[in-house]
Residue, then its C-alpha position, 0 to 999 in steps of 0.5 A: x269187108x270180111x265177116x271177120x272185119x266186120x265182127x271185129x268192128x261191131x265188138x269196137x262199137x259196142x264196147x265204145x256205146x258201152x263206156x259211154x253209157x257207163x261215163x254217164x252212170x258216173x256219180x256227179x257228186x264224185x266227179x265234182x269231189x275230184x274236180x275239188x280235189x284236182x283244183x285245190x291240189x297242192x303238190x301236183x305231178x306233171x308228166x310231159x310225153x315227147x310228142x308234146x316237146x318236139x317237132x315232127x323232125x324231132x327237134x325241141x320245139x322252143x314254142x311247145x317247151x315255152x308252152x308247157x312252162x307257161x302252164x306249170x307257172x300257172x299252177x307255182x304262181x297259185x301257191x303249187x309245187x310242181x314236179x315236172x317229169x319230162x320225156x323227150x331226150x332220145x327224140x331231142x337227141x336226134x333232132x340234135x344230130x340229125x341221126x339216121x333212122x337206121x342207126x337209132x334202132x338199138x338200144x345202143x343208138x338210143x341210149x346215146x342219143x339220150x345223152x346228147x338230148x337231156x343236156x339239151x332238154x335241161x338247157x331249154x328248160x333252165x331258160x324257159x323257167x328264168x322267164x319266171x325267174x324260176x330255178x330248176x334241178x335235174x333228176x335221172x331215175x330208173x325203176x330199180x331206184x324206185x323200187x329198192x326202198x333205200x333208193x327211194x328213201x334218198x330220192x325222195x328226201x332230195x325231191x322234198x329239198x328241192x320243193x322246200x327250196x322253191x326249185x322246180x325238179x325235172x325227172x326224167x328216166x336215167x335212159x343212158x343206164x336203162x334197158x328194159x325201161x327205154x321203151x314208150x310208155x316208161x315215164x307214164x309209170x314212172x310219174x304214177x309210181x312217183x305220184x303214189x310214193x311222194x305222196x302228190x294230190x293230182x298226177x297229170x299227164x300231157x299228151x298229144x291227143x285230148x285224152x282218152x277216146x271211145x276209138x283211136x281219134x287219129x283215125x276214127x273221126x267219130x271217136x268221143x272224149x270220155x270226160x270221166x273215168x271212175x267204175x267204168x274203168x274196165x269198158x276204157x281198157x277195153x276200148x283203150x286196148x282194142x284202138x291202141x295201134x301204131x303211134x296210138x299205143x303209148x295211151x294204155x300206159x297213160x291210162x294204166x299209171x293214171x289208173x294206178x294213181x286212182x287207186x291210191x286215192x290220186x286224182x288224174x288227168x289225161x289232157x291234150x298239152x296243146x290245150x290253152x291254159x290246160x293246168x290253169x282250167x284244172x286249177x279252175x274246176x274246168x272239164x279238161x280231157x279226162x279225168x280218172x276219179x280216186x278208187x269209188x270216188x273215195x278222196x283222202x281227207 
């Protein structure tokens, strides 16, 4: 191993023992104050990434889809709005055309891919939710509509129809118009920015790992759950930043939006989608991935 290598590794454990050590200096009284906060939430954002929809050859994975409805139910079955922001209609696409690897490659290629799979995404999701007896409505969004006020304005005003209509919305990103938003990560700021603008009591984010790590805990099987995310925030982006490599990146815009969300007073959750009964031990005070405290444990009243 080269001297480089070496020092370069020794800085990862150090700023690993480093947030650990923070995580436990995290007053409990705020993290039991954001549990409260997260479990007694009554509109709550959920963000469903891709990996947490689709199967290793990208086609929609009934079970998983099935899964994520199941736990949604468990929060509108509490009293709950829930909005739903749900990636997945690039890799549906392809599960659904069987594209080659080399023609998904442009943005081009992706864009129409989209549009193939967000038909069918909405189509599983409307019979997933008829379980429930549950209605849902799509919404395709861009940042430009959430960054012009007018925009927003009637964005917001349908959301805040359809809750009152007892209809689940499932946004997602507008991927057949957008260019510089097709890329990992978009949803995750997205759903904070919507989180923050609408005004949600808890954002959270489903993934494929079980929150965030003192290391990429896809290659490092010493790698810890960091259960509490509060004025250690800057020894996790250290971390997040130093492991985030290859299919591991896509955790630095989940924990930036959940960051986000904290800062305006939003309690967030990055949590493994795989996890049984994930939403419903949230609503129970239960210690599920990780949890970013509202801005110095302050909640609004």
């Amino acid at each position: 191993m080269s001297e480089l290598s070496e020092t370069a590794e020794a800085s990862e454990a150090s700023e690993a023992s480093e947030a650990s050590e923070s995580t436990a200096a995290v007053d409990p009284d705020a993290v039991a104050a954001a549990r409260d906060a997260a479990a007694e939430a009554d509109r709550v954002i959920v963000k469903a990434g891709t990996n947490s929809l689709t199967d290793e050859d990208s086609n929609l994975d009934d079970d998983k889809l099935d899964k994520l409805v199941d736990d949604i139910e468990s929060l509108l079955s509490r009293g709950k709005e829930v909005l739903l922001v749900s990636s997945g209609a690039v890799g549906a696409g392809i599960g659904r055309l069987d594209h080659p690897t080399a023609d998904r490659d442009t943005l081009e290629a992706s864009q129409a891919l989209s549009t193939v799979g967000q038909s069918l995404l909405m189509h599983r999701y409307t019979e997933s939710f008829e379980r429930y007896d549950r209605k849902v409505a799509q919404i395709l969004i861009t940042q430009h509509d959430l960054e012009n006020p007018e925009r927003f304005t009637n964005f917001r005003n349908t959301v805040e129809t359809l809750l009152e209509w007892g209809v689940v919305p499932i946004i997602n990103e507008n991927d057949a118009v957008a260019t510089e938003e097709l890329q990992i990560g978009d949803n995750d700021m997205i759903s904070s920015d919507i989180a923050v603008g609408i005004g949600v009591d808890l954002l959270v984010t489903l993934t494929d790992v079980g929150g965030v790590y003192t290391g990429n805990p896809k290659e490092d099987s010493d790698a810890e759950r960091i259960e509490v995310v509060g004025d250690n925030y800057s020894d996790v982006e250290d971390i997040v930043t130093a492991s985030s490599t290859g299919g591991f990146g896509g955790i630095q815009t989940k924990v930036r939006g959940a960051r986000d969300a904290a800062e305006y007073g939003i309690p967030a959750v990055i949590a493994r989608s795989t996890e049984p009964d994930v939403l419903a031990k949230i609503a129970e005070r239960e210690s599920v991935g990780t949890m970013f405290l509202p801005l110095d444990g302050e909640l609004d009243d």
